[in-house]
C-alpha positions as YAML, in Angstrom:
chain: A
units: angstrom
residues:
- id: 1
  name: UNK
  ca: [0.00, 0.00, 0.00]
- id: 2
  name: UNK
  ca: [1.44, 3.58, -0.50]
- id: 3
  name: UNK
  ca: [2.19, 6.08, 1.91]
- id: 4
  name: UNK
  ca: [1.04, 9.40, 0.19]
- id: 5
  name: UNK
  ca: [-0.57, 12.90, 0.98]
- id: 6
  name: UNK
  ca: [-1.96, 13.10, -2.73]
- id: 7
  name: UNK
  ca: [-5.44, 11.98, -3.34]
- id: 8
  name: UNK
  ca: [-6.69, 9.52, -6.23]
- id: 9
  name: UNK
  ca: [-9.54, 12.42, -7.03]
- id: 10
  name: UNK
  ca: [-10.66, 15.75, -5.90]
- id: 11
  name: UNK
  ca: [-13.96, 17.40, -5.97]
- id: 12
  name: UNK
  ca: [-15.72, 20.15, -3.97]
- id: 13
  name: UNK
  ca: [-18.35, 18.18, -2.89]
- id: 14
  name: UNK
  ca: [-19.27, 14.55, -1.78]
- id: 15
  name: UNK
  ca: [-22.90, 15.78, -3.53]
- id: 16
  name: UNK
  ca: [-20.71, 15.48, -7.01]
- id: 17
  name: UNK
  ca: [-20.34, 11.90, -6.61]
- id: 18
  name: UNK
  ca: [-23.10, 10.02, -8.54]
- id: 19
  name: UNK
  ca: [-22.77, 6.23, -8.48]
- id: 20
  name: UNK
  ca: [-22.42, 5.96, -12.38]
- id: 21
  name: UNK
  ca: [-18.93, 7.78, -11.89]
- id: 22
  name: UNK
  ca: [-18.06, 5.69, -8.67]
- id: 23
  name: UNK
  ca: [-19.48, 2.63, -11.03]
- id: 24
  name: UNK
  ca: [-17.05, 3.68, -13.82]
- id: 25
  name: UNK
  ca: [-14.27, 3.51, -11.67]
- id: 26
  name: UNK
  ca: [-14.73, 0.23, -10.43]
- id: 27
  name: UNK
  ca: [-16.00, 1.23, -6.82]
- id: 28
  name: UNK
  ca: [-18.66, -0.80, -5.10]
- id: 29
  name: UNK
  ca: [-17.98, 0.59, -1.55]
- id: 30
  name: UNK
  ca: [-17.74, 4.44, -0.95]
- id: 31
  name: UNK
  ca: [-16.16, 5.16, 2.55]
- id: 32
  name: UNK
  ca: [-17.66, 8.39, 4.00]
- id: 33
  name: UNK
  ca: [-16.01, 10.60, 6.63]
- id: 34
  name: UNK
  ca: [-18.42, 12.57, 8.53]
- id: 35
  name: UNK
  ca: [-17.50, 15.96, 10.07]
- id: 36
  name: UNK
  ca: [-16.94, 18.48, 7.85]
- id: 37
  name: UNK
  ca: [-17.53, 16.13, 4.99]
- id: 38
  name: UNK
  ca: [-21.38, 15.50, 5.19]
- id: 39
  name: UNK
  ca: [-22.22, 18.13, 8.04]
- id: 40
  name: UNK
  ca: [-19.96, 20.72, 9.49]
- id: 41
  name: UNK
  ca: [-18.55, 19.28, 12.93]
- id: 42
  name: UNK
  ca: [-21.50, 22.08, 14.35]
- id: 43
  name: UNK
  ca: [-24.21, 20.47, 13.46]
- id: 44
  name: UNK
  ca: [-25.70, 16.77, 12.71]
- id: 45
  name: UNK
  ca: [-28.46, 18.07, 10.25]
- id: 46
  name: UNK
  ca: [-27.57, 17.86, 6.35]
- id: 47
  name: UNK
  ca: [-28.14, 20.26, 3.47]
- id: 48
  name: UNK
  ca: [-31.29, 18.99, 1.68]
- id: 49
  name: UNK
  ca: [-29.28, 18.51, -1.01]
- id: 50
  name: UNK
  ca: [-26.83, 16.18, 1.05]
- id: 51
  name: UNK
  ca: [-29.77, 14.49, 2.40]
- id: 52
  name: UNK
  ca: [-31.33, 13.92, -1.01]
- id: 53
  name: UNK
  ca: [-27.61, 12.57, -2.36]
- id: 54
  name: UNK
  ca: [-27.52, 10.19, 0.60]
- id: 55
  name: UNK
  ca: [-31.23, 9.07, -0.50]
- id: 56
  name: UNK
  ca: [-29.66, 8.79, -3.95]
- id: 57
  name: UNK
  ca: [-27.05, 6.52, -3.22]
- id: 58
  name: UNK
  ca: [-29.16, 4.18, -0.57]
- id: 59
  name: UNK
  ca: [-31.20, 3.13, -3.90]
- id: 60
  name: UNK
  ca: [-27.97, 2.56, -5.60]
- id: 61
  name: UNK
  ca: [-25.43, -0.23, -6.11]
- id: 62
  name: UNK
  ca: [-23.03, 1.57, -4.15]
- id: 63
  name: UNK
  ca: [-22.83, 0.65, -0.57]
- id: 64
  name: UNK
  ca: [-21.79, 3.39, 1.27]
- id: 65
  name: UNK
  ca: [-20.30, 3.48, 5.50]
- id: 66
  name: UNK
  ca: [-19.39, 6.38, 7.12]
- id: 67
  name: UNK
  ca: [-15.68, 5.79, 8.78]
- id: 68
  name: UNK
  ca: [-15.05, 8.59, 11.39]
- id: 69
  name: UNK
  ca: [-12.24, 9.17, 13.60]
- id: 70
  name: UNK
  ca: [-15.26, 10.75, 16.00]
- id: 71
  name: UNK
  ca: [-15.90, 9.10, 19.71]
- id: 72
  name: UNK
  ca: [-19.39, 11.26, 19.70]
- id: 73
  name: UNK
  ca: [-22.65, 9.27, 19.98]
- id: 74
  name: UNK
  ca: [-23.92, 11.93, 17.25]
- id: 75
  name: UNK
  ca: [-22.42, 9.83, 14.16]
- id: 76
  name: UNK
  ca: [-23.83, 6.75, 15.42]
- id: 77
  name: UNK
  ca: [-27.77, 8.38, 15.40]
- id: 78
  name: UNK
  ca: [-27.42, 9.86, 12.23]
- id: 79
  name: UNK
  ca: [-26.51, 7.45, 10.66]
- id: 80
  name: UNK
  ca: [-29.57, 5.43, 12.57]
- id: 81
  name: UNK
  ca: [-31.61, 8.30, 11.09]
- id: 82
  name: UNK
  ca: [-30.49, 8.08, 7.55]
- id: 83
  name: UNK
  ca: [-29.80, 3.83, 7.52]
- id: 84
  name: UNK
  ca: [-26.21, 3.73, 6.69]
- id: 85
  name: UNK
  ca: [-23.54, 1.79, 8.59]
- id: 86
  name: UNK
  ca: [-20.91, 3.16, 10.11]
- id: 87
  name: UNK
  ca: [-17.68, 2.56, 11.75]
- id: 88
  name: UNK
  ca: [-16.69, 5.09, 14.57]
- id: 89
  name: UNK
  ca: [-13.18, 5.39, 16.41]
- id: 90
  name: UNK
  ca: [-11.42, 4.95, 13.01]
- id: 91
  name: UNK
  ca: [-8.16, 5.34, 13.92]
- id: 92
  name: UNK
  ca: [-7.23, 7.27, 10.52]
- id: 93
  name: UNK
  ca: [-4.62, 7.13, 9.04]
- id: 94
  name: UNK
  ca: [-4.36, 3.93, 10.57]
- id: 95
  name: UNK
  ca: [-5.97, 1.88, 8.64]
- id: 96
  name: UNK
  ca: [-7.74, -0.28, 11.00]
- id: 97
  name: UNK
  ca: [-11.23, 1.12, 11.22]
- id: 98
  name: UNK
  ca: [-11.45, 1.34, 6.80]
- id: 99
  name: UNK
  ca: [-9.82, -2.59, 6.70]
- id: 100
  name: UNK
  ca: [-12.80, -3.07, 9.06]
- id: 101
  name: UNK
  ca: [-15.06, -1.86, 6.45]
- id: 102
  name: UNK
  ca: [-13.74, -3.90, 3.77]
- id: 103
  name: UNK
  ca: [-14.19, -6.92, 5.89]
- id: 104
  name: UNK
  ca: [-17.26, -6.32, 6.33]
- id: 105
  name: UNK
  ca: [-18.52, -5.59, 3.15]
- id: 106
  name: UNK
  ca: [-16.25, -8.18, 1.65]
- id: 107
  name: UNK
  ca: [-14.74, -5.59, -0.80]
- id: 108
  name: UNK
  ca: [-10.87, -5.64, -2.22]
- id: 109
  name: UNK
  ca: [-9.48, -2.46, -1.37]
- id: 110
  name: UNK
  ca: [-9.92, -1.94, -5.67]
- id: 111
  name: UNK
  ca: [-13.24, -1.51, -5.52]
- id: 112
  name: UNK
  ca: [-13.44, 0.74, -2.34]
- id: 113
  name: UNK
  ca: [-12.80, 4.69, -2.18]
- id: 114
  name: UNK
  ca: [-12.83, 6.88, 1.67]
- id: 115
  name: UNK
  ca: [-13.86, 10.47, 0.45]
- id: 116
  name: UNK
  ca: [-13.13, 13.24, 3.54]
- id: 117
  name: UNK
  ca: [-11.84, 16.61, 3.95]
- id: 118
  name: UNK
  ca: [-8.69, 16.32, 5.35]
- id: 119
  name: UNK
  ca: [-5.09, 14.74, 3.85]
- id: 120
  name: UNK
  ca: [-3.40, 13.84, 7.08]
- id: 121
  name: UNK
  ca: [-6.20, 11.85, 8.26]
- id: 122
  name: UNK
  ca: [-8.69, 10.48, 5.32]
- id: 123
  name: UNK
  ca: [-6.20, 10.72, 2.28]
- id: 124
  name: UNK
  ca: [-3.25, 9.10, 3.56]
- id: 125
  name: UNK
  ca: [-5.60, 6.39, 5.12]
- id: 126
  name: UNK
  ca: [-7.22, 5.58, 2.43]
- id: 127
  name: UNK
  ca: [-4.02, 5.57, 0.23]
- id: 128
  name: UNK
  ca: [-2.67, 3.46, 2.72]
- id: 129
  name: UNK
  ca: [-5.38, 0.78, 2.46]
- id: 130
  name: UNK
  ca: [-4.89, 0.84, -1.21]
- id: 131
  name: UNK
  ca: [-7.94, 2.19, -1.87]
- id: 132
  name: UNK
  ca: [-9.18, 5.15, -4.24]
- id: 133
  name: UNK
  ca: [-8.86, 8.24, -1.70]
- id: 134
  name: UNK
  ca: [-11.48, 11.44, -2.61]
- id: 135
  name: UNK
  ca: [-10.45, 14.72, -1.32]
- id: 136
  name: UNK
  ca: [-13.73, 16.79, -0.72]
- id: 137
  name: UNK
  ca: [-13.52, 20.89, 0.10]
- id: 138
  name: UNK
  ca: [-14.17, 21.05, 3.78]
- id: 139
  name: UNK
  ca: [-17.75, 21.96, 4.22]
- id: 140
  name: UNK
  ca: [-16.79, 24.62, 6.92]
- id: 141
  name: UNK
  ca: [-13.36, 25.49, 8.91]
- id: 142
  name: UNK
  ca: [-14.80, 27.26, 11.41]
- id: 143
  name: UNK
  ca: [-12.14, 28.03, 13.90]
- id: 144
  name: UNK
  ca: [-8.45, 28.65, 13.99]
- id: 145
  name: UNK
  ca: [-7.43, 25.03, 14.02]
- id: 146
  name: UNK
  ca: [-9.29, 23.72, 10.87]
- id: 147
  name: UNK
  ca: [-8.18, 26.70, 8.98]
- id: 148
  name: UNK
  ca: [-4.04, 26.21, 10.04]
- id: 149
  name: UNK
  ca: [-4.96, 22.76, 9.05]
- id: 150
  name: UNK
  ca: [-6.38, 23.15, 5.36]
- id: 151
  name: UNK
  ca: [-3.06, 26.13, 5.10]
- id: 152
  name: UNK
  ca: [-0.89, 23.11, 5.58]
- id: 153
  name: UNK
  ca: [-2.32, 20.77, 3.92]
- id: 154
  name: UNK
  ca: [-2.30, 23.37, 0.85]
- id: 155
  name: UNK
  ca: [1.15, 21.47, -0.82]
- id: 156
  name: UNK
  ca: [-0.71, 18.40, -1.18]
- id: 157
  name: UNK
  ca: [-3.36, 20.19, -2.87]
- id: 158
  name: UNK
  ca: [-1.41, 22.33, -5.53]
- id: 159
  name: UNK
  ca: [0.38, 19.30, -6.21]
- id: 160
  name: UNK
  ca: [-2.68, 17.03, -7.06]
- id: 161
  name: UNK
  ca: [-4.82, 19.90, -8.70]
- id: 162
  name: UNK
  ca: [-4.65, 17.82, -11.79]
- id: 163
  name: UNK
  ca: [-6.42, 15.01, -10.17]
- id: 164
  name: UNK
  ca: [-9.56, 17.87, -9.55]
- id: 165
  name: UNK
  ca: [-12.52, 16.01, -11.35]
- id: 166
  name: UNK
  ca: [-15.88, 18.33, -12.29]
- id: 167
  name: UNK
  ca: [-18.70, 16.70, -12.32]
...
């Protein structure tokens, strides 16, 4: 497995990804971070568009999990709410908590991607599994921390911006 900071793909928006594209790339299991990636870490309420795209997918071929780092009981009832599995206390970029995943949804790492908005934890995981990593824009940096975080992380991104898909 490779140890890098570049993602596979990047796209400002999980919303972009429709299962024909995942579908075209061979993916069968789409790996979802949580904060900041499908809600900001301020709320557990969606966008009605991410809420539609997360009814779009559950009538799809794709399975989709959500694999957070988070200890909070708040990923575990949304994802009650919304029926998707979901694997908390990740360990990313470890990749214990996305081999996990694979297990047990019985999917080679070549037909899995983990889309999140951050490098240090969700793309160098997911590279690091060997599967298809998706950078998404961070829904919201909303304090001091998130935004140091996406200026170092910056690098990584000029470096990959041929890898930006529109879709």
């Amino acid at each position: 497995m490779s140890f890098s900071f570049l993602p596979t793909i990047m796209i400002g928006s999980i919303t972009q990804l429709t299962p024909a594209y995942l579908q075209s790339r061979g993916i069968e299991l789409l790996m979802l971070d949580f904060d900041n990636t499908i809600v900001p870490y301020t709320t557990s309420t969606p966008t009605e568009e991410m809420a539609n795209w997360l009814r779009t997918m559950a009538t799809s071929e794709i399975r989709v999990c959500i694999v957070s780092n988070s200890k909070k009981p708040r990923v575990k009832v949304f994802c009650k709410e919304y029926g998707l599995d979901c694997i908390t206390h990740a360990k990313k970029p470890f990749t214990k908590g996305i081999r996990a995943c694979m297990e047990k949804y019985q999917k080679a790492p070549s037909q899995c991607a983990l889309a999140g908005d951050q490098i240090y934890t969700d793309t160098l995981g997911g590279n690091s599994a060997g599967v298809q990593s998706v950078l998404v824009k961070a829904i919201h940096n909303h304090n001091i921390w998130l935004k140091l975080r996406h200026v170092a992380e910056m690098p990584f991104i000029l470096c990959a911006s041929k890898r930006r898909v529109n879709l």
